[in-house]
N, C-alpha and C positions, 0 to 999 in steps of 0.2 A: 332093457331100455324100452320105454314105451313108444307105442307106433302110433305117434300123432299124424295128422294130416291136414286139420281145420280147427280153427279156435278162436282168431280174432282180425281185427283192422293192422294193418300195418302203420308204423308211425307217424306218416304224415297223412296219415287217412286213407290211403288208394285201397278202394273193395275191392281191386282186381286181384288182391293179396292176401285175399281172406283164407283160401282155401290153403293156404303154405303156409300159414303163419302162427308162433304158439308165445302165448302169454301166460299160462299158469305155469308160478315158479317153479312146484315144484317138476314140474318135464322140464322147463330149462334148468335146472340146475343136474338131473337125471343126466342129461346129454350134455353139460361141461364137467361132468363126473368121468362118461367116457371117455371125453377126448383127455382127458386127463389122465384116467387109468390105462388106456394105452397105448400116449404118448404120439398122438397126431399130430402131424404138423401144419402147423396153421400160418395162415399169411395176411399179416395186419397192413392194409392199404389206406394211405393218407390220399383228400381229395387232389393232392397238388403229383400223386405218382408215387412216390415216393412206399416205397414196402419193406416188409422185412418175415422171414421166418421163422416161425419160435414153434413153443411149446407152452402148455397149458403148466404152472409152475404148484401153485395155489390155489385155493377157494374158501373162504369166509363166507359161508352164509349168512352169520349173525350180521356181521358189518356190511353185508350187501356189498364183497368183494372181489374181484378174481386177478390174480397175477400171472405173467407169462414170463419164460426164462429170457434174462436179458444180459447174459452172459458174453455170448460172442456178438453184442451189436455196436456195428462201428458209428468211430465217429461221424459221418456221413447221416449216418440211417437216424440220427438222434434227433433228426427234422419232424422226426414223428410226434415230437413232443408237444412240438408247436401246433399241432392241429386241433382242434377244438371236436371232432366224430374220427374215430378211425373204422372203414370194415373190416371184419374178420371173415375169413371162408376157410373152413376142415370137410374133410370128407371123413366120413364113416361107412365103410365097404362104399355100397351102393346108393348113400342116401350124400347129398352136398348139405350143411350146416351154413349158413349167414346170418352174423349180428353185428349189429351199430355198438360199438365202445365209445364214453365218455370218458373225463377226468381223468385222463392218461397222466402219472409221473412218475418218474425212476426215482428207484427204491434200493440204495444200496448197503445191504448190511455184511455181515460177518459168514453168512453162508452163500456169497454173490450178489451180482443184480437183478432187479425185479421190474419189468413195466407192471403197476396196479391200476385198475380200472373200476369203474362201477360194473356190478353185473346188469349183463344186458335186459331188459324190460321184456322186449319181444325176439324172438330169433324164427328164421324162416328157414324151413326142413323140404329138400327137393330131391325127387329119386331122379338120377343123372341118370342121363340119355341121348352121352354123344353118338353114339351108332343106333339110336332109333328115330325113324323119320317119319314125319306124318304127310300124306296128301291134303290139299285145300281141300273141306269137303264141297257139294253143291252150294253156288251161291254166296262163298264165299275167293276170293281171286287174289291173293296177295301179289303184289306187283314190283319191281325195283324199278327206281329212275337213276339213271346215269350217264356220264359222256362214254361216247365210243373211244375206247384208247390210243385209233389209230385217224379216226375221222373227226373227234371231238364233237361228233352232230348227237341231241339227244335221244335218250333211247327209256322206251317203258317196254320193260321183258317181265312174261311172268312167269312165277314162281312156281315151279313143280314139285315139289317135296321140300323140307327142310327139317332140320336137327338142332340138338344146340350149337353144335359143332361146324355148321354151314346150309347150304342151299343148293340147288338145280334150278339152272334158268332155260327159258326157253329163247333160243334165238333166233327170227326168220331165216329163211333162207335167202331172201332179199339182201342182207348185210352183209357189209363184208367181214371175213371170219373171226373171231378170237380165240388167240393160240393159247396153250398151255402153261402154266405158270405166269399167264400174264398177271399183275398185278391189279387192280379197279378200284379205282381210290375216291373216295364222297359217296359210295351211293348211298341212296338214300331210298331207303323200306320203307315199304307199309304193308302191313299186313292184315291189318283192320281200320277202324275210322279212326280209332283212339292209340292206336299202335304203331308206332311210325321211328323211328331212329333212323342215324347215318352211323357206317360202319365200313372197313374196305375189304375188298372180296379177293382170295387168291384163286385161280384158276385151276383146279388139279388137272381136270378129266377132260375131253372134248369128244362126244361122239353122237352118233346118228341116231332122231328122235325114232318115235314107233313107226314103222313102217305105215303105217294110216296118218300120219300127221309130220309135216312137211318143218323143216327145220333141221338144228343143231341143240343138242343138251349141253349148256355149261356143269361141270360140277363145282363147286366153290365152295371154298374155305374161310370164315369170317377170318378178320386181322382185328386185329384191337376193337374187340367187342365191347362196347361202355357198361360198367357196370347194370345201371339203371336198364338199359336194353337185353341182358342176359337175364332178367327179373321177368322182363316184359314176355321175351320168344319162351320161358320157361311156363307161362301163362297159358301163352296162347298154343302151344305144344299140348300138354294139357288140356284144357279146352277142346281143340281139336280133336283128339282122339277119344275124347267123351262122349261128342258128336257123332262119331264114327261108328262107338258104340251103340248107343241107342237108333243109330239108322240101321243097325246091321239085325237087334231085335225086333226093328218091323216087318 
């Protein structure tokens, strides 16, 4: 499998996407060759929720096509048909896989059924990194806003570390506390000027910041991270620690 990294624009143009994202067929077609030959399981998500999990069935290169197995999908899940993009996300070991599918319809012949799609254009190639977390470097402060869960007064905490997989907040010590597993629902990130989503936060951890600096560490767990914002923190993860590098060889 070839080890791409950088190739093109992403579909609706965002450069911040340039560096995940690969357009020549033939590596897209390399990597739905794998997840084909060993049977990854993929999960195709409609904008309205709506998913289902398959597998890679077929591939047409001439006819510019790929099918997935549509054997066990129920009636329910056949809402998928109705939508006009579906996402796809497979993981490969360590690397996560994301493409936009068009022209979805069910295809049923003599050897089962078949969702067919067009093959995807461009597909975006991410090394997963739910347990590695970056610091802000200088100069840069990513912040959350949200209501206190017990006080409802607003609150801008910053951000100490983050992952794909959640965040560390800083809480004064001024405030009154937030317990464990509490739930924090709208906040709303930013973590650059151009970077900003809402997302809800679960509580895991609660404990006492560096003995030099006065406060409480939330640990937190995103909830329903939106797609489009799992693009973005995968960016600026990224980003960050490029930063970190090159500060580290001066």
């Amino acid at each position: 499998m070839p080890d791409v990294t950088s190739t093109s624009r992403s579909p609706n143009g965002d450069t911040n996407l340039n560096s995940l994202s690969i357009d020549a067929p033939v590596e897209i077609l390399a990597y739905l060759r794998d997840l084909q030959q060993h049977q990854v399981l993929i999960t195709l998500t409609a904008p309205g929720g709506h998913s289902v999990n398959t597998y890679v069935w077929a591939i047409d290169a001439q006819a510019q096509q790929i099918s997935f197995d549509a054997g066990k999908l129920k009636a329910h899940e056949r809402a998928l048909l109705d939508a006009d993009e579906l996402s796809a996300v497979a993981y490969l070991d360590s690397i996560k896989l994301q493409f936009e599918l068009e022209g979805l319809t069910l295809v049923i012949g003599s050897e089962g059924a078949a969702l067919r799609a067009k093959l995807p254009p461009v597909l975006y190639r991410f090394q997963r990194r739910e347990t590695f977390r970056v610091k802000p470097v200088s100069g840069s402060v990513p912040v959350v806003r949200l209501l206190h869960p017990h006080t409802q007064d607003k609150l801008c905490l910053r951000v100490l570390d983050l992952s794909i997989g959640g965040m560390a907040l800083q809480l004064p010590p001024d405030l009154p506390p937030i317990e464990g597993e509490c739930l924090l629902r709208q906040v709303q990130v930013e973590l650059a000027r151009d970077i900003r989503f809402e997302v809800g936060l679960r509580v895991h951890h609660v404990g006492p910041m560096h003995p030099a600096t006065l406060g409480t560490q939330l640990g937190c767990a995103f909830v329903n991270l939106p797609r489009e914002a799992n693009l973005d923190l995968q960016v600026f993860i990224d980003q960050t620690q490029k930063r970190h590098r090159l500060l580290h060889k001066r």
